[in-house]
N, C-alpha and C positions, 0 to 999 in steps of 0.2 A: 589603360588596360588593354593588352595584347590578348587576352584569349578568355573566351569563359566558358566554364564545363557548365551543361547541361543534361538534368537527372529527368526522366520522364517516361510514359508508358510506350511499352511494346505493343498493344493496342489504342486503336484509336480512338473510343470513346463513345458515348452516346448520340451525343451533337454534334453536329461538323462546327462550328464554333471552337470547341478545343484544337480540331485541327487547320484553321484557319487560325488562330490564335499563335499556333507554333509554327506554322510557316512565316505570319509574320514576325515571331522572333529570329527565327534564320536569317529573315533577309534584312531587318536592323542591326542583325551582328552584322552581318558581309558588308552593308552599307557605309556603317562605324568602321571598319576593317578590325573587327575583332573576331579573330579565330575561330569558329567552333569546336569546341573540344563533346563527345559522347558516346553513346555506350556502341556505337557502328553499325545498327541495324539498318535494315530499308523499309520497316514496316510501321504500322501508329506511329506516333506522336516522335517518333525517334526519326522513324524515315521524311514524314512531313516536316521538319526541323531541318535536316539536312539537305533534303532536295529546293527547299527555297533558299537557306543561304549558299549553294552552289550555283542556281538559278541564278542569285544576283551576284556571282563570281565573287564571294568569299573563300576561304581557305577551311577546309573542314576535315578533323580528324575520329578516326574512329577507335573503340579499343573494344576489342569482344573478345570474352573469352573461345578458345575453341570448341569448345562442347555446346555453347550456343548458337554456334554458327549455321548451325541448319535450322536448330530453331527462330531465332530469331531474324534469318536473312540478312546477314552480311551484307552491309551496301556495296554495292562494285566500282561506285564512280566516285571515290573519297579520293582528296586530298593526300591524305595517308589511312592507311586501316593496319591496326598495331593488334595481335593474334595473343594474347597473353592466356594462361594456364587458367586462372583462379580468377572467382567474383573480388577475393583480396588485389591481385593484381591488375585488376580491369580498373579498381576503386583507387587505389594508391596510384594509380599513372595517370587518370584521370585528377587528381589531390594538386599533382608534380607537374603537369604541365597548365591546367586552370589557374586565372590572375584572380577569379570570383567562380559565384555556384550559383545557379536557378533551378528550381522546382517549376516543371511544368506536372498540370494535370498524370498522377500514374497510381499504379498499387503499392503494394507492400514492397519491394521493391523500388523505386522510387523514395518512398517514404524513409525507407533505413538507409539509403546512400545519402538521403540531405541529412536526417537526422547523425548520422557519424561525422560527415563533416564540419555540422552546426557543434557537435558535440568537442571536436580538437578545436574548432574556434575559444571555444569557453576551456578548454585546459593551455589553449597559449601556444598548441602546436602550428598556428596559421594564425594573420592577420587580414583574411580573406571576404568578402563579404559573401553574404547565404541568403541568397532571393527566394522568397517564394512569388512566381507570377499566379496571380488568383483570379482566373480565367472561369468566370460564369458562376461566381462565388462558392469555388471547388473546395477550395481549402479556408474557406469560412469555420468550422467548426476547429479544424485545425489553429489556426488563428486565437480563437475565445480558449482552445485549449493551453494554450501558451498566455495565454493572459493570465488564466487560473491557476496555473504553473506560479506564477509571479505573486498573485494574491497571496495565494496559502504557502508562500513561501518555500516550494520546493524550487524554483531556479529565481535568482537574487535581480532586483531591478536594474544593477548595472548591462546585462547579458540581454533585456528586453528590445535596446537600441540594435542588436546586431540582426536581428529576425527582421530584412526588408520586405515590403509587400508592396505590390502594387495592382492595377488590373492591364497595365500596358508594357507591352514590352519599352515603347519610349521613356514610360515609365520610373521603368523600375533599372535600367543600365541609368538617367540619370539621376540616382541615388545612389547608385552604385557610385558613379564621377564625384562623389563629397563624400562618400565612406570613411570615416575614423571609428577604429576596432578599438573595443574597452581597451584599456589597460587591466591586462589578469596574469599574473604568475604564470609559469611555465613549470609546469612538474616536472618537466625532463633535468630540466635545467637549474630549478632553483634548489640554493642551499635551503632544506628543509631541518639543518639540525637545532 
């Protein structure tokens, strides 16, 4: 695994535990020498992600749209920082150059950038894995909601395997290193006649 995007919040959180949490994700990627790929902020959970895998001399890419750019404080010391139009275009480059995804602690945001790309996982548009790291049991409820999902039958038991979790970033990259994605159709792709 060469690179993994990371989805998470523009502020920092309640606890400083989240953000000691995502610094030490930064610096297990840089360690692993796996890229960081994310949204190019320097502030919460984005900026503490980034300033430790630079800290520990990994390679780290950013993608902000430019209308966030003063909101969210463009980081200045990246690796590359990539200036895109649209939250579409921040998402789809972030898709295009990540080998995997992780959910660190975020809001609404956060939440629909895993949730889209958990969602092409299960139409076959990616073979990617979708980590959630579950940092001080953030996305616990998240978690039992994906279960429930599964119980009552609105998402099918085969797609339950691709929803990784763990509490460590050591973790949850090695789950990532034995990943096998279901096998599921491809709507783009498949003859449906």
């Amino acid at each position: 695994m060469k690179s993994i995007a990371v989805f998470c919040g523009s502020s920092p959180g309640i606890s400083p535990i989240y953000r000691d949490q995502a610094a030490a994700l930064g610096k297990e990627l840089a360690e692993r020498q796996i890229t960081l790929v994310y949204g190019g902020a320097s502030v919460g959970l984005m900026g503490a992600v980034a300033d430790a895998a630079l800290h520990a001399g990994g390679r780290v890419v950013g993608i902000i749209p430019h209308f966030l750019n003063s909101r969210e404080i463009a980081h200045t010391r990246l690796s590359e920082l990539i200036v895109v139009d649209s939250m579409h275009e921040r998402k789809s480059a972030m898709a295009e150059l990540a080998d995997g995804f992780i959910a660190l602690p975020g809001g609404p945001g956060t939440m629909e950038e895993y949730f889209e790309i958990f969602t092409w996982g299960q139409l076959g548009l990616h073979v990617k894995p979708c980590g959630i790291l579950n940092i001080n049991h953030y996305y616990d409820p998240l978690i039992a909601m994906f279960n429930r999902m599964s119980e009552e039958q609105f998402m099918q038991d085969k797609y339950r395997p691709m929803i990784i979790t763990d509490t460590t970033p050591q973790g949850i990259l090695e789950q990532f290193s034995s990943y096998k994605a279901p096998v599921v159709p491809n709507y783009l792709t498949e003859d449906r006649t």
